[in-house]
C-alpha positions as CSV (number, residue, x, y, z in Angstrom):
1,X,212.8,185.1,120.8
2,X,215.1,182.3,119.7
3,X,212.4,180.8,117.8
4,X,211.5,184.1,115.8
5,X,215.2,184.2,115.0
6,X,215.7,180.5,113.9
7,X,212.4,181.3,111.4
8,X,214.0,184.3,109.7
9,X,216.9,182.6,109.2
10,X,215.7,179.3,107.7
11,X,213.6,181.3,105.4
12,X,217.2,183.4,104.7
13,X,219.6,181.4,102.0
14,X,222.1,184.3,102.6
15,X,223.3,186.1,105.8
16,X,221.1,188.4,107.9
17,X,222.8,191.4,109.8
18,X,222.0,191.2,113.8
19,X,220.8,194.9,112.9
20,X,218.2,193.9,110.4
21,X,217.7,190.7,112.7
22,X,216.5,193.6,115.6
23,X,214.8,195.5,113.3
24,X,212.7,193.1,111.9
25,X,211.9,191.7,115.6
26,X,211.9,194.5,117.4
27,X,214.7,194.2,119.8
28,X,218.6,194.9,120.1
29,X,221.3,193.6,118.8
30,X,222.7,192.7,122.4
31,X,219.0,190.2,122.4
32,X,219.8,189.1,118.5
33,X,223.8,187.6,120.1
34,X,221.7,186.2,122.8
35,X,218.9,184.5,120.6
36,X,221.9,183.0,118.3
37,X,224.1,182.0,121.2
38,X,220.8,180.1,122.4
39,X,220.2,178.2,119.3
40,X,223.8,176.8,119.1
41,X,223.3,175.4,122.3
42,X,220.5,173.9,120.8
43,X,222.8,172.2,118.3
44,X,222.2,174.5,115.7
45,X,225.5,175.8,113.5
46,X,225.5,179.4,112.5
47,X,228.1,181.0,110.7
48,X,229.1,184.6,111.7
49,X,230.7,186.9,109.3
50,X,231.8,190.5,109.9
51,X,229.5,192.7,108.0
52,X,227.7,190.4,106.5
53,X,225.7,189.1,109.8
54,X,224.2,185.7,110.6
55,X,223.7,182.5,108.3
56,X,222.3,179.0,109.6
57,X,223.8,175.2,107.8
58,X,221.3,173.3,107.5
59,X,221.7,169.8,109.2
60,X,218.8,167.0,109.1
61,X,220.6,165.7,112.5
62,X,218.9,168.4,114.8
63,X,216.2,167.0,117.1
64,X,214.5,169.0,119.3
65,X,211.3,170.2,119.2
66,X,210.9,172.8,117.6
67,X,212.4,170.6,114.3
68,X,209.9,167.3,115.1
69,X,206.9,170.3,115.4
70,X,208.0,171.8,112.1
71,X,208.8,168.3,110.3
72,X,205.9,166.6,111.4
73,X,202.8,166.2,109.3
74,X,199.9,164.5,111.7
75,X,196.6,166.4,112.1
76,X,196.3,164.9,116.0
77,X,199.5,163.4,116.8
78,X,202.6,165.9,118.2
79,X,200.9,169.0,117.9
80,X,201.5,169.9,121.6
81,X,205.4,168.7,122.2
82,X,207.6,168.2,125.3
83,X,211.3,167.8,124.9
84,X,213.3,167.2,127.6
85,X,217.2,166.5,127.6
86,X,216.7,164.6,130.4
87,X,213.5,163.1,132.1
88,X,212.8,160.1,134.8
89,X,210.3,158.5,132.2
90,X,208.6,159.7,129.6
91,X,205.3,157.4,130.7
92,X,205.7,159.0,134.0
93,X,205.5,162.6,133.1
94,X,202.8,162.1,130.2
95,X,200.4,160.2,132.6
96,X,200.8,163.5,134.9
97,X,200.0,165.7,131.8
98,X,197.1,163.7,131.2
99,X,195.9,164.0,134.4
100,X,195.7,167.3,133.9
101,X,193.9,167.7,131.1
102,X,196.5,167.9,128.1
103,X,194.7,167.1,124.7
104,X,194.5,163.6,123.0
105,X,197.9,163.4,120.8
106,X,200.2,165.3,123.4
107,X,203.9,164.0,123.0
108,X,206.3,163.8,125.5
109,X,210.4,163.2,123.7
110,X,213.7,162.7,125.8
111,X,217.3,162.3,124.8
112,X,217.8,160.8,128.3
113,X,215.9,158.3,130.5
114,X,217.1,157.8,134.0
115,X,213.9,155.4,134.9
116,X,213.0,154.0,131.7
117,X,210.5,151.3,131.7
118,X,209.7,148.2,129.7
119,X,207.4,145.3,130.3
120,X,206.3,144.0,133.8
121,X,208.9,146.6,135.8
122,X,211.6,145.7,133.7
123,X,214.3,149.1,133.5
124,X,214.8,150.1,129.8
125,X,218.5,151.6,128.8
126,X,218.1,154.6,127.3
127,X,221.3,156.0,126.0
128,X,221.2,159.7,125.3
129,X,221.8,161.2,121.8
130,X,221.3,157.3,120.0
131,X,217.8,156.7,120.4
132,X,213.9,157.6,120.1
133,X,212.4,157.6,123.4
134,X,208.9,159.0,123.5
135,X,205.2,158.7,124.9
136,X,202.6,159.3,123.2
137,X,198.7,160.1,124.8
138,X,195.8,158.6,123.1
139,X,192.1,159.3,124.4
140,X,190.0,156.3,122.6
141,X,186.9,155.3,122.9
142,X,186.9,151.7,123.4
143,X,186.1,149.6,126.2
144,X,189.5,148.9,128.5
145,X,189.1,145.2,127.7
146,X,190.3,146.7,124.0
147,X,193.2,148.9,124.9
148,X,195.6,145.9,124.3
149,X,195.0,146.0,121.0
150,X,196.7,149.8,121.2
151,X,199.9,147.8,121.7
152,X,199.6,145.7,118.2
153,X,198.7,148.6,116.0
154,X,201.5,150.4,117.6
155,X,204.0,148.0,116.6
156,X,202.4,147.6,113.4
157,X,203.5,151.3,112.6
158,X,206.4,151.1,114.1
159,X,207.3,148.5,111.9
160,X,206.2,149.8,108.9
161,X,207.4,153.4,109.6
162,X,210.9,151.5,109.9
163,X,210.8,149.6,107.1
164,X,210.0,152.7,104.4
165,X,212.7,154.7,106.0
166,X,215.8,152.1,106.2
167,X,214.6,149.3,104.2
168,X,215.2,146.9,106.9
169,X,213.7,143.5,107.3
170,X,212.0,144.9,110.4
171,X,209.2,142.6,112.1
172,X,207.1,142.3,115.2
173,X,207.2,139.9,117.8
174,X,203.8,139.4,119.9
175,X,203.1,141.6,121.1
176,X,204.9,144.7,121.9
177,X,208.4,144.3,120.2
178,X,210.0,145.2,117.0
179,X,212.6,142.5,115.9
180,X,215.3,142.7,113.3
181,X,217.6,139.2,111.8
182,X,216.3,138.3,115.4
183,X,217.6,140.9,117.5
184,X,215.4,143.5,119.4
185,X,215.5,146.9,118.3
186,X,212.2,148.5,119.8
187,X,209.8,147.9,122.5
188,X,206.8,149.5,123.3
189,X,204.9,150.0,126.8
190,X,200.8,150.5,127.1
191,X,199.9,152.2,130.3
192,X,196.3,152.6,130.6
193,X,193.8,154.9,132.9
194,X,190.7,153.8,133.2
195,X,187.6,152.9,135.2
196,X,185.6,149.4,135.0
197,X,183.7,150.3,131.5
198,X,185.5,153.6,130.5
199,X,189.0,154.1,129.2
200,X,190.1,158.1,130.5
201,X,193.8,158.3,128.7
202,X,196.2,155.7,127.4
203,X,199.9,156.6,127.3
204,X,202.1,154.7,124.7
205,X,206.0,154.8,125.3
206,X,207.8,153.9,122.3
207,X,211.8,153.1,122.5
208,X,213.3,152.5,119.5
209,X,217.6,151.7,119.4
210,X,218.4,154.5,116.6
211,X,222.3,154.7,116.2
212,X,223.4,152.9,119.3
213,X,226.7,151.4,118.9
214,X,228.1,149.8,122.2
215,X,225.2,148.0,124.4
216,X,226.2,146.0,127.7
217,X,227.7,142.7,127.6
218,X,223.9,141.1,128.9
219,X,222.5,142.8,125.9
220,X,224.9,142.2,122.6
221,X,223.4,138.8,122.1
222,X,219.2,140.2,122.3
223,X,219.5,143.7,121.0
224,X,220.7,145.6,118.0
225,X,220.4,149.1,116.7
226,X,219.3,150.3,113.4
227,X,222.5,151.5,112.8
228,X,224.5,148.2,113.6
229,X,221.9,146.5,111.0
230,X,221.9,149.0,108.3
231,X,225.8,150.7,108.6
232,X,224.9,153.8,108.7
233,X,223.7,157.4,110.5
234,X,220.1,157.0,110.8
235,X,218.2,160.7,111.0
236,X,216.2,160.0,114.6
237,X,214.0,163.0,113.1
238,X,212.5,161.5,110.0
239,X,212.1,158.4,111.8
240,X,209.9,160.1,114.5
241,X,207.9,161.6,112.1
242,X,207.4,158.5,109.8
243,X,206.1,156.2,113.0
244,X,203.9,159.3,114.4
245,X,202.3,159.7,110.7
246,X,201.9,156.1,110.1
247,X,200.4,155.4,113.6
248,X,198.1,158.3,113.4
249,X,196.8,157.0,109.8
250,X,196.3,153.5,111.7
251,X,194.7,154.9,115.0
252,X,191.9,156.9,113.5
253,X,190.8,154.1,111.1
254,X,191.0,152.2,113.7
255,X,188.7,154.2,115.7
256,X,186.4,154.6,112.7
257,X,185.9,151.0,112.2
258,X,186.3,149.7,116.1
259,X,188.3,146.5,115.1
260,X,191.2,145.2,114.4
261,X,190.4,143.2,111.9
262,X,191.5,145.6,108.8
263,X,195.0,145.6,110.0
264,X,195.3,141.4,111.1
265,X,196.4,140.5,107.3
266,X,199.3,143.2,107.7
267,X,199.8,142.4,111.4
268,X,200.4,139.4,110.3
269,X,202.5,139.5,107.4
270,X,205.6,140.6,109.8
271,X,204.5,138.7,112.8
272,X,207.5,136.6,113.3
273,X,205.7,134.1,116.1
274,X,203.7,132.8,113.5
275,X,205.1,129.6,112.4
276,X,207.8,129.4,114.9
277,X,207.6,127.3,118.2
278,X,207.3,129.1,121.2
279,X,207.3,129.1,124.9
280,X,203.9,130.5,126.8
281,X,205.2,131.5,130.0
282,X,201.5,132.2,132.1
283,X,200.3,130.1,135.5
284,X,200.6,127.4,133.5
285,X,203.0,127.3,131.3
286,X,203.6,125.3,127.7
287,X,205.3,125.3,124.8
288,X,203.7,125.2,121.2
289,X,203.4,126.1,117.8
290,X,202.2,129.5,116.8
291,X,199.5,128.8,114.1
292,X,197.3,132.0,114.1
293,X,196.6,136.2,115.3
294,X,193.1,136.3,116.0
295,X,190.8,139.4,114.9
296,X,191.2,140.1,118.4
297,X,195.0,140.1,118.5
298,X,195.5,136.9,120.3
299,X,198.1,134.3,119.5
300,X,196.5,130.9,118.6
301,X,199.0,128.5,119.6
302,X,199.1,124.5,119.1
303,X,200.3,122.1,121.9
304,X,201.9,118.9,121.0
305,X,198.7,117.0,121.4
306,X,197.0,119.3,118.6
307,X,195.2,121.3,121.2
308,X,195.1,125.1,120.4
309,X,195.0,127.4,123.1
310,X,194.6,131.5,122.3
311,X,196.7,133.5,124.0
312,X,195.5,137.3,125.1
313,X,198.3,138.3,127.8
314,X,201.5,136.9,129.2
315,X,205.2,136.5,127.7
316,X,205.6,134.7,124.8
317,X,209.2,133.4,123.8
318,X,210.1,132.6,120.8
319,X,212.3,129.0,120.5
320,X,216.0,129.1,119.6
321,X,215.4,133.0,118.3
């Protein structure tokens, strides 16, 4: 009912009575207060004027789901949403959708994370209200050998997504994080299903540090916030949109074409390993310079004695970053 209500009065520049509100839908005036009283919970303002009814202020800082489904403009990507205010893992509860059968481009958003998770078990800190923390299920058709790659073109619209919409410097660091004037801002987390030649579901979390702040004293010096760098409010709900529309473009090209290799002159154009020294930390590990990204998505890097060694898994620091 809410949602029938919230319709009639964005389409509405002036007020609407709560009669003409139960005409039109059908329903009393006592279920009219209710449907209102539920949208400002939702975060919605509504101004309410004797005898002249209802009238909604419009505010671009709304996020829920009902505003990313509206805002969004993907043909695949967010057309079934689930928002939660607070959630476990947004991984977690989009593998169990998945699982279940939920379509290819199902999206699972939380203001809250209480088991957020990064790389290799780490936790990820996911303040509420400051940040975009979401999951997103892709059903490709590629052999799991390739679902890596996922990662890359990921980032790559991450990073693109956030550099149109702030005009930060934003860049990637191989192979799952999104960097800016050093600092990490984003980090994305691949989790894939699949059997020994058959990928069923992949599910793509995507954390992105919106308008954080404050972040603990064993994070100031690593991690920054879009806000810190650019000094201003950013709108969490354009910025959803803009990665969702620029990672759908990338994803069905990508599985048009079945490579990577139309994206590796972008990728890397803001990879910032490239040129750098770095530290390969594997069974063996060595340090080197960072020469080349492979049409694979593999970091070519140069030991000291001019050997070059590609690199398909493992952490990769990057020296005095």
């Amino acid at each position: 009912m809410y949602q029938k209500i919230l319709k009639i009065l964005k389409q509405t520049e002036g007020y609407v009575s709560g009669e003409q509100l139960g005409e039109m839908l059908g329903v009393s005036r006592a279920a009219i207060w209710k449907g209102i009283q539920k949208l400002k919970e939702e975060g919605y303002k509504i101004e309410a004027v004797s005898n002249k009814g209802y009238h909604l202020i419009p505010s671009e800082e709304i996020y829920n789901g009902m505003e990313l489904q509206e805002a969004l403009h993907t043909k695949i990507f967010g057309k079934e949403i689930y928002f939660f205010e607070e959630i476990d893992s947004t991984n977690t509860y989009l593998k169990q959708l998945a699982r279940e059968g939920k379509k290819e481009g199902t999206l699972v958003v939380a203001e809250l994370q209480t088991a957020g998770k990064g790389r290799r078990g780490r936790s990820w800190q996911t303040p509420k209200g400051e940040g975009i923390w979401m999951s997103l299920l892709l059903c490709p058709h590629i052999a799991p050998s390739e679902a890596p790659l996922l990662t890359l073109l990921a980032g790559l619209a991450v990073c693109k997504a956030i550099r149109k919409q702030t005009k930060l410097p934003a860049d990637i660091k191989w192979p799952n994080d999104i960097l800016i004037h050093g600092k990490k801002v984003c980090g994305i987390l691949t989790e894939l299903d699949a059997e020994i030649d058959n990928v069923n579901f992949v599910v793509t979390g995507i954390g992105i540090n919106v308008n954080t702040v404050c972040f603990p004293e064993e994070l100031k010096q690593s991690a920054t916030s879009l806000n810190l760098e650019k000094g201003e409010t950013i709108c969490r709900k354009k910025l959803l949109c803009a990665v969702l529309e620029e990672f759908e473009k990338i994803y069905v090209q990508y599985e048009k074409e079945s490579s990577f290799l139309p994206f590796l002159c972008a990728y890397k154009k803001y990879c910032i390993n490239i040129g750098k020294q770095v530290q390969v930390f594997s069974k063996s590990p060595f340090q080197g310079l960072c020469v080349d990204v492979t049409p694979q998505g593999e970091l070519v890097v140069e030991k000291e004695n001019g050997q070059r060694v590609t690199v398909f898994s493992g952490e990769v620091s990057i020296r005095n970053l």
